[in-house]
C-alpha positions in Angstrom: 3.9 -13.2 3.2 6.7 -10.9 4.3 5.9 -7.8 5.7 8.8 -5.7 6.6 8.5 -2.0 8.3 11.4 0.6 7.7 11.0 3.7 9.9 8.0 4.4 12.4 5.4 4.3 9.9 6.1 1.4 7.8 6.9 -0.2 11.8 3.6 0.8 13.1 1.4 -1.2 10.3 4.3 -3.6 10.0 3.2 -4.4 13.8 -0.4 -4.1 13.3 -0.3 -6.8 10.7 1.1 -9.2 13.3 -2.1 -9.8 14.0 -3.3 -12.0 11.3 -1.8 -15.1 10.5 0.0 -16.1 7.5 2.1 -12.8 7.9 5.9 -12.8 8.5 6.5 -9.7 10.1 9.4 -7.7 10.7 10.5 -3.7 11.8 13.7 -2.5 11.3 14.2 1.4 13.3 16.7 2.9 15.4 14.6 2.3 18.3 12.4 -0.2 19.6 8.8 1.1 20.4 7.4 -2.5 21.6 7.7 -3.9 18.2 7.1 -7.9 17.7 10.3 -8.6 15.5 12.2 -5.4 16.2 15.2 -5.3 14.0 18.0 -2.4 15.2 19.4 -0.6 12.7 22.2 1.8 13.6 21.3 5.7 13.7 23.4 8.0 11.8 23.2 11.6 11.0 21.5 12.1 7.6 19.5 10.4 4.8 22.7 9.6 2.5 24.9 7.7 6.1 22.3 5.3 6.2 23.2 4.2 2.1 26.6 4.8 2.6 27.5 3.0 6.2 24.8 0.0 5.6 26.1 -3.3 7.0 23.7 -6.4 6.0 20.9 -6.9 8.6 19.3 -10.2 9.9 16.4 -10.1 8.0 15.1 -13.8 8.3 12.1 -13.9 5.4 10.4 -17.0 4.0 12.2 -17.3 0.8 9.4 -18.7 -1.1 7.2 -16.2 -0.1 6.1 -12.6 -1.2 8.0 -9.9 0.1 6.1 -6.5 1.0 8.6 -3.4 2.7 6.5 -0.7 4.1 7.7 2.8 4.4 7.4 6.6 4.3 9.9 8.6 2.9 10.4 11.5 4.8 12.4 9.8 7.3 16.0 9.9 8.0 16.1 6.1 7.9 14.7 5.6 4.9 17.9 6.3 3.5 18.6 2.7 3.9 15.7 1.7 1.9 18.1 1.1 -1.4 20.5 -1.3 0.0 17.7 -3.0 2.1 16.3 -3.8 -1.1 19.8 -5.1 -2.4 20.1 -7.4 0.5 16.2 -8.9 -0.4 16.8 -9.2 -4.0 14.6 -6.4 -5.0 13.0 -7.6 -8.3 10.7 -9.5 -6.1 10.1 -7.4 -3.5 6.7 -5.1 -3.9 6.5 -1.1 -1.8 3.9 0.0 0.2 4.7 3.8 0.2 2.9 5.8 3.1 3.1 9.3 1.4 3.0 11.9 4.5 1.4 14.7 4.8 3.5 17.3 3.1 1.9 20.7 5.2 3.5 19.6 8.3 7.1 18.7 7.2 10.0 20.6 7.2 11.7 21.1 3.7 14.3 18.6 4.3 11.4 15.9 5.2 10.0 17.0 2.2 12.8 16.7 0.0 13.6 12.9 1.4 9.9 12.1 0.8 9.6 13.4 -2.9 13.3 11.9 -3.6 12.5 8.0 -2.1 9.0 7.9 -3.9 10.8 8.8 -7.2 13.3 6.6 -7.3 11.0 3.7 -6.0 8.5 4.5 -9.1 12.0 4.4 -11.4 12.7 1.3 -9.9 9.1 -0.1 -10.6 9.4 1.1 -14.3 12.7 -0.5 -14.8 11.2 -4.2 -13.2 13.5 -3.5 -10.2 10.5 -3.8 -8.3 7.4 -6.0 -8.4 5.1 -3.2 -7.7 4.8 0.1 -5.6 1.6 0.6 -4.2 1.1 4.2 -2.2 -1.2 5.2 0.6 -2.0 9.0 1.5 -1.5 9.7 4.5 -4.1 13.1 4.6 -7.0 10.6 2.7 -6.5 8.2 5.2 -7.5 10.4 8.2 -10.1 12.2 5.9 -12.2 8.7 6.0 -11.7 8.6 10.1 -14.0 10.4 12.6 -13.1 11.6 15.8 -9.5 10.8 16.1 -8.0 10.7 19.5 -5.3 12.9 19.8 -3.5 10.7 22.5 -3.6 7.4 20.1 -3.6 9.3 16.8 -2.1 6.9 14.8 -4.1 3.8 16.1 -7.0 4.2 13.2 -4.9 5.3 10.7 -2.7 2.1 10.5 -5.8 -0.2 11.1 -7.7 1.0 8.1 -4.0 1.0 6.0 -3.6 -2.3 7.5 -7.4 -3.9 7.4 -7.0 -2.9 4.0 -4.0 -4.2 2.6 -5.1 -7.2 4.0 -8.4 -7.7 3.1 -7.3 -7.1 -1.0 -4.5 -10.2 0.1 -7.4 -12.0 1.1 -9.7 -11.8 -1.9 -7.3 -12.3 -4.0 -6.0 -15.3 -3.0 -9.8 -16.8 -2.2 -12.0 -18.2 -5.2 -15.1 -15.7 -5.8 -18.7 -16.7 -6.4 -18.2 -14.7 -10.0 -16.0 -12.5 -11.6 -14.9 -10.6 -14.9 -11.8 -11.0 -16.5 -9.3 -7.8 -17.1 -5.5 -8.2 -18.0 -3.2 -5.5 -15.8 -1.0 -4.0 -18.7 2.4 -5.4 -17.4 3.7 -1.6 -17.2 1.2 -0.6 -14.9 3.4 -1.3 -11.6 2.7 2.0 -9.2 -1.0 1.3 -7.9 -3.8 2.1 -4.9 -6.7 1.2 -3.0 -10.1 2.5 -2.7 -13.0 2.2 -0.5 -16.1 1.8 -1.8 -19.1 2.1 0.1 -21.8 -0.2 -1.4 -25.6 0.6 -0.4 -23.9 4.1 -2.1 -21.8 3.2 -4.6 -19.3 5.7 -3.5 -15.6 5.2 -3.6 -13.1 7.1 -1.9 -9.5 6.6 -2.7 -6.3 6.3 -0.6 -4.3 8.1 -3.0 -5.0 10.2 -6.0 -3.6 8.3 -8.7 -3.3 9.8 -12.2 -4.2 8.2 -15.1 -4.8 4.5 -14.2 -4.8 2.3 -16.5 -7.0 -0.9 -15.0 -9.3 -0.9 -12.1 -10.1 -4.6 -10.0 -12.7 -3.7 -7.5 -13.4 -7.0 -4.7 -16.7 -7.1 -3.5 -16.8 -9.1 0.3 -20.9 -9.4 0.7 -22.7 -11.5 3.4 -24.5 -14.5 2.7 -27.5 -13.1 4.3 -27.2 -9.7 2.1 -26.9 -12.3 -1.4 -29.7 -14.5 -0.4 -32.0 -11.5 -0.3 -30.5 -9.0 -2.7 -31.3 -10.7 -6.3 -30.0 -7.7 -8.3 -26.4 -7.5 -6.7 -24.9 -8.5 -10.2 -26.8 -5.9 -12.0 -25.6 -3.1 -9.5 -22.0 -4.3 -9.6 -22.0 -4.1 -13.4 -23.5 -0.8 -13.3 -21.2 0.4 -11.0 -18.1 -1.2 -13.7 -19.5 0.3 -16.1 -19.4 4.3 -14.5 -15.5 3.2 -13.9 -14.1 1.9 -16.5 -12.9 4.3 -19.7 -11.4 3.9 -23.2 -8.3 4.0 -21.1 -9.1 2.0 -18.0 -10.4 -1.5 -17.9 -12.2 -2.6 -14.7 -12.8 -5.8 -13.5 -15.1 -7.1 -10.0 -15.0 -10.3 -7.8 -18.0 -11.2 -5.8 -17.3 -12.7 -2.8 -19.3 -14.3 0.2 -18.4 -13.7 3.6 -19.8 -14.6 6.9 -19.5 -10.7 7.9 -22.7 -8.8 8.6 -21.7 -5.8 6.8 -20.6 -5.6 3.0 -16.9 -4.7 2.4 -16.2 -3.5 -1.0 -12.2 -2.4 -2.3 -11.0 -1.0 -5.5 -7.1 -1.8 -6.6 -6.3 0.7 -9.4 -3.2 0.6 -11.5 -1.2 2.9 -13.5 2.0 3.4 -15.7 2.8 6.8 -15.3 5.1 8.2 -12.2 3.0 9.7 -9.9 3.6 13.0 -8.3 6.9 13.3 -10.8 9.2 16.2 -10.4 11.2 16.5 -13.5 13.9 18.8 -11.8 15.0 16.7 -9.0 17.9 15.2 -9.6 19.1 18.2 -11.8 22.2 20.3 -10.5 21.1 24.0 -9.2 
């Protein structure tokens, strides 16, 4: 897989993902902050120079493989984001969207932010895109204890990160059982969750409205399966709570050789999120 980071954030978890293998990873900034495959891109002014003076970049992806471009709107580079897409053929490229925390930006970071995650959800709805998944930033450090102020970020990208790839993972491996549940075709803007299992409490990594279908992967020990003989029941329970007249849900059981039990949700929906119908109107 592709994973390409536009700006510092999308960079940051971009470079974090390095780590694993079978990832193809790239990060495309204006400045190089000890990135593995550090792509230059040059720095202009404002949001719209970065659309209007983009020259191709060296981007050197696997063809054959899935493309993923992470980024945050808010960003001056982001403006680039478009004609990035251009050059990568976006109808098979799918968005990780890191939506910021909105409090601590300045109107114009605000206005960048809201403006790129519309048009990436308009590009979703109109197949342009394979899929926009979005991450909140705010949920994301409301799941972490005891940040440290002098590596802030470090937690926030690993759990984005461990996250994103532990969903690749299970999806890609055969499960011990599963459930079967179609994703409506229009349901292209999506999340993850975290679900804590001995609990069967979920916290999401972004609020999304009105989600259509719900796949939740359940990672379980050997140890934990060969003594817990009601883990189906309590998965199917915990389906059943979920799922709605509106919202089908689905599970995969999985065994690991991990000690603790690692349990994510993947929810879909059709309808723009966080849509602001006067945007693009003239004042």
């Amino acid at each position: 897989m592709n994973v390409i980071g536009l700006g510092e954030a999308g960079c940051r978890i971009s470079n974090y993902l390095s780590k694993y293998s079978g990832y193809q990873t790239f990060q495309i900034d204006v400045k190089n902050k000890k990135y593995k495959n550090f792509i230059k891109i040059k720095q202009h002014k404002d949001h719209e120079s970065y659309e209007e003076h983009y020259k191709p970049l060296k981007i050197n992806i696997v063809e054959e493989s899935d493309t993923v471009l992470v980024l945050c709107g808010a960003g001056t580079v982001s403006g680039a984001v478009l004609r990035i897409l251009e050059q990568l053929n976006s109808n098979n490229v799918k968005i990780l969207y890191i939506r910021p925390r909105l409090s601590e930006l300045s109107s114009l970071q605000v206005t960048r932010h809201r403006i790129v995650n519309q048009v990436l959800q308009e590009y979703c709805r109109s197949a342009k895109l394979k899929e926009m998944t979005i991450v909140d930033n705010s949920l994301v450090e409301s799941l972490l204890l005891d940040i440290p102020l002098d590596d802030y970020w470090a937690p926030i990208n690993q759990l984005i990160g461990d996250t994103f790839h532990m969903i690749n993972f299970f999806r890609k491996s055969s499960p011990l059982l599963k459930s079967n549940n179609a994703i409506p075709k229009t349901a292209m803007v999506s999340t993850y969750s975290l679900v804590d299992f001995s609990k069967m409490e979920e916290k999401k990594l972004y609020d999304l409205s009105f989600p259509r279908a719900k796949s939740y992967y359940f990672g379980l020990g050997k140890q934990f399966i060969k003594e817990n003989k009601d883990i189906l029941t309590q998965v199917r329970k915990f389906i059943s709570l979920n799922e709605s007249e509106n919202c089908d849900c689905s599970y995969e059981i999985h065994q690991t050789d991990y000690e603790e039990n690692y349990v994510y949700g993947y929810h879909h929906a059709s309808f723009i999120q966080d849509q602001d119908k006067n945007l693009f109107t003239d004042q």
